[in-house]
C-alpha positions as CSV (number, residue, x, y, z in Angstrom):
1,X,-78.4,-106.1,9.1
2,X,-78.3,-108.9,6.5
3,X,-80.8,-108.1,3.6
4,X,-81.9,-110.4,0.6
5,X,-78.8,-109.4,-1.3
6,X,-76.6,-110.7,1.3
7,X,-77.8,-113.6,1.1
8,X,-77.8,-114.2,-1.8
9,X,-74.1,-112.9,-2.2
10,X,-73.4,-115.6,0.6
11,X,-74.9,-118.2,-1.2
12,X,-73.3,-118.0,-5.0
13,X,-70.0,-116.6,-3.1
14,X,-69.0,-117.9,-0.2
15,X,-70.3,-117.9,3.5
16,X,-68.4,-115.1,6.3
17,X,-66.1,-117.5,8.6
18,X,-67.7,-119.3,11.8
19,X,-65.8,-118.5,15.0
20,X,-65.2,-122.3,15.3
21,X,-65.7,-125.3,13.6
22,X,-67.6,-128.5,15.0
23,X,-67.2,-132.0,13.4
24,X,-68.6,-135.2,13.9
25,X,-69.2,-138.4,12.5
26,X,-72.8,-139.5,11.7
27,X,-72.7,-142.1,14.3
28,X,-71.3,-139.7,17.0
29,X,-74.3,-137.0,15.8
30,X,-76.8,-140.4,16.7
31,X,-76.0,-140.8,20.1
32,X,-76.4,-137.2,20.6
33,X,-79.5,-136.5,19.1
34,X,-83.4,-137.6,18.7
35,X,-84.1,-139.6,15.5
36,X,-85.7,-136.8,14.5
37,X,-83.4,-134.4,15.0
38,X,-80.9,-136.2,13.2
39,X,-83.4,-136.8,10.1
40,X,-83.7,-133.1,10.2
41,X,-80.3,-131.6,11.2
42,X,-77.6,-133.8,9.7
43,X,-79.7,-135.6,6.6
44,X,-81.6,-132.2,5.6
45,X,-85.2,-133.5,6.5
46,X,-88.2,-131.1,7.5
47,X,-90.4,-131.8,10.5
48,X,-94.1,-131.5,9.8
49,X,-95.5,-127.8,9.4
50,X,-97.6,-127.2,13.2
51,X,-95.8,-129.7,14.7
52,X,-94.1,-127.4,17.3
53,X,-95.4,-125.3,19.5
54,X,-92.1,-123.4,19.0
55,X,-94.0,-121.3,16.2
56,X,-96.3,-119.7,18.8
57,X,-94.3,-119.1,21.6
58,X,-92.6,-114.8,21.5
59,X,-91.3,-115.2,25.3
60,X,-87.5,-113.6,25.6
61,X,-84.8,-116.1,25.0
62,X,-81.7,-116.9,22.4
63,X,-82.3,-120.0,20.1
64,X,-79.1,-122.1,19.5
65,X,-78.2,-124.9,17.1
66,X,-79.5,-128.1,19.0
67,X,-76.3,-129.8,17.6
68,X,-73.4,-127.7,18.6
69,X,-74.9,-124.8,20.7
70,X,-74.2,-121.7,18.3
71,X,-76.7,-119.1,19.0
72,X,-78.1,-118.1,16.3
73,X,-81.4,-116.2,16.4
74,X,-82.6,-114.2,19.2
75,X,-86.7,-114.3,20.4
76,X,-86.4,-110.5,19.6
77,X,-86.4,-111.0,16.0
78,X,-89.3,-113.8,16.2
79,X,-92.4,-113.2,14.8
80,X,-95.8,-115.2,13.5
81,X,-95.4,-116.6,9.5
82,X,-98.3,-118.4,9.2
83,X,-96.2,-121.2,8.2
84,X,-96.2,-123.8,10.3
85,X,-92.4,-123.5,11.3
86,X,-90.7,-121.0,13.5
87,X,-89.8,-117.9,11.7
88,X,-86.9,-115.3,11.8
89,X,-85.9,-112.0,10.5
90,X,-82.4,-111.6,11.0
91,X,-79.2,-114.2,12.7
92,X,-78.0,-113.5,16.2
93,X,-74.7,-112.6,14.3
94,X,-73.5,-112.3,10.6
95,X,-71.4,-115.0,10.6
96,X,-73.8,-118.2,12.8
97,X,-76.0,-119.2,9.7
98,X,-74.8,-120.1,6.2
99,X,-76.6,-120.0,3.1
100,X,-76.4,-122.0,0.3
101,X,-78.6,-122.3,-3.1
102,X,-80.7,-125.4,-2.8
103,X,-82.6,-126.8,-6.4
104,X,-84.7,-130.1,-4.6
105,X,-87.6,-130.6,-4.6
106,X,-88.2,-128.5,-8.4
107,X,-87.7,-125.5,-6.6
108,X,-84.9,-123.0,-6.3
109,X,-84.4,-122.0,-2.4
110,X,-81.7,-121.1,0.0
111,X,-81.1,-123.0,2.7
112,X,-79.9,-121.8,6.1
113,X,-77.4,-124.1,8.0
114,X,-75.7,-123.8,11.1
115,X,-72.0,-122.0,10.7
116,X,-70.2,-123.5,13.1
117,X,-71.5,-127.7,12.4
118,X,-72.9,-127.4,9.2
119,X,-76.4,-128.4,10.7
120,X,-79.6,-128.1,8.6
121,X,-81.8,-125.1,9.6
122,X,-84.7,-124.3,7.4
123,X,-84.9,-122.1,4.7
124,X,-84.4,-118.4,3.5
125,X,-87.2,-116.3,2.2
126,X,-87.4,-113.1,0.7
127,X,-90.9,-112.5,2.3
128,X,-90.5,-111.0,6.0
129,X,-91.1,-108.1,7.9
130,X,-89.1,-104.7,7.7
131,X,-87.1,-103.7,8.3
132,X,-84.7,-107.3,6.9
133,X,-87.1,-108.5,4.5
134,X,-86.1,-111.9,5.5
135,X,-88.0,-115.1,6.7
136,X,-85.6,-117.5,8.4
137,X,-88.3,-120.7,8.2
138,X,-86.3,-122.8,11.0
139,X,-87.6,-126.5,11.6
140,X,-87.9,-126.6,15.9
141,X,-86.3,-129.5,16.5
142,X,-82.9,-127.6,14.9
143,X,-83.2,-125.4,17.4
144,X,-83.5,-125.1,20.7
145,X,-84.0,-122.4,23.5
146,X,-81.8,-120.4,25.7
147,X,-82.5,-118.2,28.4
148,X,-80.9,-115.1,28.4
149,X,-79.6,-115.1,31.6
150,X,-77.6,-118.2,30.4
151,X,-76.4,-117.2,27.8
């Protein structure tokens, strides 16, 4: 189980290795995704807080990276934040997310990308349930679900 000083080890350190790697150009990420997921994914944007019903929706399922298909958190570990985005207490593995230290905006964060494509997540909070801790604020449109049975 990753705790808060795992991440932060991850994020001054280094990140554990993906399984695989996925690269693509900007222009071939356009063709497959929404405007919006691209503002958000590949350019680091944030979708509007309540804009997805994602955040109130606990029905069994995986969530993978909408750009490359990692799974990387699992309904089980879903739970209500309060904060407008779809929230997280723990990866579907060790190694799906990386963390690195983000100072925008005047604050000091850590975001969460995507292991395997490098795709823009959310953010890493110190401020979840037991027994992690950890909130993993995910914008929806980074995400998107997987039945089980598929996966």
């Amino acid at each position: 189980m990753i705790k808060w000083l795992d991440v932060l080890n991850y994020a001054r350190n280094g990140n554990p290795e993906p399984d695989r790697r996925v690269e693509k150009s900007d222009e071939e990420w356009k063709k497959e995704l929404t405007n919006e997921q691209f503002a958000v994914t590949r350019l680091k944007g944030t979708e509007r807080p309540y804009s997805s019903d994602v955040c109130s929706k606990f029905e069994p399922g995986i969530y993978a990276c909408v750009c490359c298909d990692t799974l990387l958190f699992d309904a089980n570990t879903k739970f209500e934040s309060g904060s407008g985005w779809p929230s997280f207490n723990q990866p579907i593995k060790e190694n799906a997310i990386a963390y690195h230290k983000d100072d925008s905006h005047g604050m000091i964060r850590v975001e969460v990308t995507c292991n395997v494509c490098d795709s823009h997540v959310g953010h890493i909070f110190p401020d979840g349930p037991e027994p992690s801790g950890l909130r993993y604020c995910a914008n929806a449109v980074s995400l998107k679900k997987v039945e089980e049975e598929n996966v």
